[in-house]
N, C-alpha and C positions, 0 to 999 in steps of 0.2 A: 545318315543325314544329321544335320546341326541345327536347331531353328534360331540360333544366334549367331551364326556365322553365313556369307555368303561371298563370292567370289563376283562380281560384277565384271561385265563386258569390257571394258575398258580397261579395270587390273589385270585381265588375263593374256591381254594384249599385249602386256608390258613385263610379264612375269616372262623371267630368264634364269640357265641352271645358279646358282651362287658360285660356283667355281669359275666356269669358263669364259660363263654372259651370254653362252648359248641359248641354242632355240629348246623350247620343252615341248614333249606330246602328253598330255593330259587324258588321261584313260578313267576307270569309274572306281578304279582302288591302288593305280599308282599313277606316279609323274615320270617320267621318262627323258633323260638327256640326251643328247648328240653324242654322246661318250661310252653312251650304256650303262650309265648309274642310274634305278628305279628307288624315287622317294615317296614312301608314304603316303597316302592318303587316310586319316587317321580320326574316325567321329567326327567327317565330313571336314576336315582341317585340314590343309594343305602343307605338309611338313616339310618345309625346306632346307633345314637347319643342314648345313655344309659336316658341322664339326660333330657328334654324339657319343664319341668316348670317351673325351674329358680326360688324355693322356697327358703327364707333364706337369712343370709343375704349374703353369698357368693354369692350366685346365684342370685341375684337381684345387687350385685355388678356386678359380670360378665354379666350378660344380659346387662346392661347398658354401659357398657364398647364396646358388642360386637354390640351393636347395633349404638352407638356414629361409631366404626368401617367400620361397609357397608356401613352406611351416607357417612364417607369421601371417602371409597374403590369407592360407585357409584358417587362420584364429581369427581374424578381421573378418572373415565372412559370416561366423554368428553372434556376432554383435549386434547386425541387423538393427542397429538404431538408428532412427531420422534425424535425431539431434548431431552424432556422428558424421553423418554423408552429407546433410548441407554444412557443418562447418569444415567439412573438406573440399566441397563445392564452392562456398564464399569464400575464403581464404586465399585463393586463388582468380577468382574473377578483375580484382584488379590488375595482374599479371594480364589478363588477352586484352584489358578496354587498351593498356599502354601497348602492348603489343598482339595486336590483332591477327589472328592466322589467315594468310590468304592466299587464296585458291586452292589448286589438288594439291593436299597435303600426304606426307607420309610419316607416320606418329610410329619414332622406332622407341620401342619398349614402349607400347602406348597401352599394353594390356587389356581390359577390355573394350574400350575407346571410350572413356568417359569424356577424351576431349570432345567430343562431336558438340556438346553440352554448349562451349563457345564457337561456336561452328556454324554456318547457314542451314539452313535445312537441305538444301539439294547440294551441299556443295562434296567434291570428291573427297573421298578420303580410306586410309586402310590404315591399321595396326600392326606393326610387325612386331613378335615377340618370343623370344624361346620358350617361354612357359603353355606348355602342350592343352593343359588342364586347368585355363584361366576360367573357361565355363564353367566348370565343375559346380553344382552348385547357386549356380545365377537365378534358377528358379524359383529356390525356395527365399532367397534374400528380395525380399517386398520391397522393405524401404528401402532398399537400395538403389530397385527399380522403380519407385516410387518419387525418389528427387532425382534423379539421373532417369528419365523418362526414355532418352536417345538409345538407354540400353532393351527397351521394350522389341526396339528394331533390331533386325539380323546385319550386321558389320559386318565391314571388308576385313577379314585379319585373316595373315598368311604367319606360321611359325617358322623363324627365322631370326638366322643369327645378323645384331649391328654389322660386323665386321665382314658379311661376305651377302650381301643383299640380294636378292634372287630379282631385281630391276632393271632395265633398261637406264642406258644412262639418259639424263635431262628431261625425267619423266613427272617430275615434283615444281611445283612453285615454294612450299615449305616441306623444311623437315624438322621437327619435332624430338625434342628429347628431352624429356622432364624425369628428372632425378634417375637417372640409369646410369649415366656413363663413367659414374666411379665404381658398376659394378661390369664393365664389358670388359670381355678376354684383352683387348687392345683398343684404346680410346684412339690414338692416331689412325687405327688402319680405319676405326667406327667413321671417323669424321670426314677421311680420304673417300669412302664410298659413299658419306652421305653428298658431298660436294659432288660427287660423280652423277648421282641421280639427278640434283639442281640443275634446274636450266640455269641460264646467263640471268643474274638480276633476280632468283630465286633468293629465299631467306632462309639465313638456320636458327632457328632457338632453341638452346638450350640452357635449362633450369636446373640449379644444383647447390646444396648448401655445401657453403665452400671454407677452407680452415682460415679460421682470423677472420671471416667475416669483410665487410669492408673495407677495413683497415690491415686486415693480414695478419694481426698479432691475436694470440691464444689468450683467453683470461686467467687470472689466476685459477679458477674455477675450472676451468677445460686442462689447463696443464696437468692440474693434482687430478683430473677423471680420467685422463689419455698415461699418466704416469703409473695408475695402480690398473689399470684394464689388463693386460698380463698376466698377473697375476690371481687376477679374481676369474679371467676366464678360463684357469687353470680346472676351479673344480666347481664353474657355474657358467653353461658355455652359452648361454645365453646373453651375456656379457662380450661377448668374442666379437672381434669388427672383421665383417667380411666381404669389408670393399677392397676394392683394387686399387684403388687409386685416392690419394687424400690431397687434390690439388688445393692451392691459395686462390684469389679470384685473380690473381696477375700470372699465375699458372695456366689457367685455366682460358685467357684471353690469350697467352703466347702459346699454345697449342692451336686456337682457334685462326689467328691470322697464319701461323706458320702452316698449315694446310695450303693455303689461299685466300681464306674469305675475309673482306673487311669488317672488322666491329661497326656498327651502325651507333649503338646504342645500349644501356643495359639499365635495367629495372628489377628493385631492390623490392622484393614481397614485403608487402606491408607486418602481413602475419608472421612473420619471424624476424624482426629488427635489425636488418640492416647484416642477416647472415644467410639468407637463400636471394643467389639472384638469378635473373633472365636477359641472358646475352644474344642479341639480335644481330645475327652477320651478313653480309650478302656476299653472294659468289658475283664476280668478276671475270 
C-alpha cells in the first residue's frame, strides 16, 4: 500500500496496456495485458511504463537525463523550506488565472500533482510520470506539505511513459505538460498520444522555457554559457544539459499544430521575463 497514491474508479476504467490500447486485468501485485505481458504492481504504484531498459542511443540519452533528474528532484527535497515551496507556488499562479485547467485533466510528467493546488477540489484528475520513487520521502518534507496542502491527499498517479500512455482514447478534457517535454524519449510521438486521449474541443498546455525566449535570439550571455558548457561538463558533470530537445518557441508551436491542435493562445510566466511560456491548443 501507498497512503499517497490511489487509483480511483473512474481511472481504472480508462486504464489500457501502453502498447496495444488493450484491455488490462488488475490483480493484487501485477497488471495483466491481453498479450501476456505482467506489469508491476510496485509500493502500491501501478507501473505501466512500456519502455525499462533504456536501449539505444535515445534511451541511454534519456536515462541519463532522468536520472541526472531524481538526483536533483531528491536534493530539493531537503530543503524543505516554506519560503522555497510558495515561491514555486506563486510563480506560477498567474499561468492557471490566464489559463485555467478544465475538467478531467491528465498532468503527464505532473509528478507529485502539485497542480491539483490550481485545480477544483472535486475535480478529476491523475499524474502520469516515469519517475517510480516521486514519494520517496513526501513524509518527512512538512513545508512542503504544508503550502502544497492537496499533497496531504492520496492522488491519482499511474507510472508511465508520455509517449506510449496506458489510456483510453478521448478520455481527458486537459492535458498537462509543465516543463517535461524537452526531457521525453519523443516529443511528437508524447503529443500524438496526448491528442489521442483529448476529446474533440479538449485543451493541451504545455509550459517550457524555450531558446531565445520570445523573440527567439540567444543573449550575449546565453551564447558565451551554451559555448563553454562542453567543456566544463567535461570534468564537472553537473554542468552537463540533459534535455533532449532545445526547441525555439516558433519550434515548439510548429510541432504543436503540426500534430493537429490549434494554438489558442499563449502566456508568457510573469517569473521568468518573457522566456517560459504556456501554450494553450485545442484538439479539433
Amino acid at each position: 500500500m501507498n497512503r499517497y497514491v490511489k487509483v480511483d474508479a473512474w481511472l481504472k476504467d480508462i486504464l489500457v496496456d501502453p502498447l496495444d490500447k488493450g484491455s488490462l486485468t488488475i490483480g493484487d501485485a501485477y497488471i495483466r495485458s491481453s498479450y501476456g505481458r505482467q506489469y508491476p504492481i510496485t509500493k502500491g504504484i501501478y507501473d505501466l511504463r512500456l519502455l525499462t531498459q533504456h536501449k539505444g542511443v535515445v534511451g541511454s540519452l534519456w536515462n541519463q537525463g532522468q536520472q541526472a533528474y531524481e538526483h536533483w528532484s531528491g536534493s530539493l527535497s531537503s530543503c524543505n523550506s516554506k519560503d522555497f515551496y510558495r515561491n514555486e507556488k506563486e510563480s506560477v499562479r498567474d499561468v492557471y488565472e490566464a489559463i485555467p485547467i478544465e475538467g478531467r485533466c491528465l498532468d503527464i510528467g505532473g509528478h507529485q500533482g502539485r497542480l491539483q493546488e490550481y485545480l477544483a477540489e472535486n475535480q478529476e484528475y491523475v499524474s502520469i510520470d516515469p519517475f517510480l520513487d516521486v514519494f520517496e520521502g513526501l513524509g518527512s518534507q512538512h513545508s512542503l506539505r504544508e503550502v502544497f496542502p492537496s499533497l496531504k491527499r492520496p492522488v491519482n498517479f499511474v507510472c508511465a511513459l508520455a509517449e506510449h500512455l496506458p489510456l483510453k482514447n478521448e478520455s481527458f478534457d486537459t492535458a498537462h505538460m509543465r516543463s517535461c517535454i524537452d526531457h521525453f524519449y519523443n516529443p511528437e510521438i508524447a503529443l500524438l498520444e496526448a491528442y489521442r486521449v483529448l476529446k474533440v474541443g479538449g485543451q493541451l498546455v504545455v509550459g517550457l522555457y524555450v531558446e531565445g525566449g520570445r523573440t527567439g535570439e540567444l543573449t550575449v550571455k546565453e551564447k558565451i554559457k551554451e559555448s563553454v558548457r562542453p567543456i566544463i561538463s567535461l570534468v564537472a558533470s553537473q554542468y552537463r544539459d540533459h534535455h533532449v530537445w532545445h526547441p525555439t518557441y516558433a519550434e515548439l508551436c510548429a510541432l504543436i499544430e503540426g500534430i493537429g491542435f490549434r494554438i489558442e493562445r499563449t502566456h508568457w510566466q510573469r517569473s521568468f521575463v518573457d522566456r517560459v511560456c504556456y501554450v494553450k491548443a485545442i484538439k479539433y
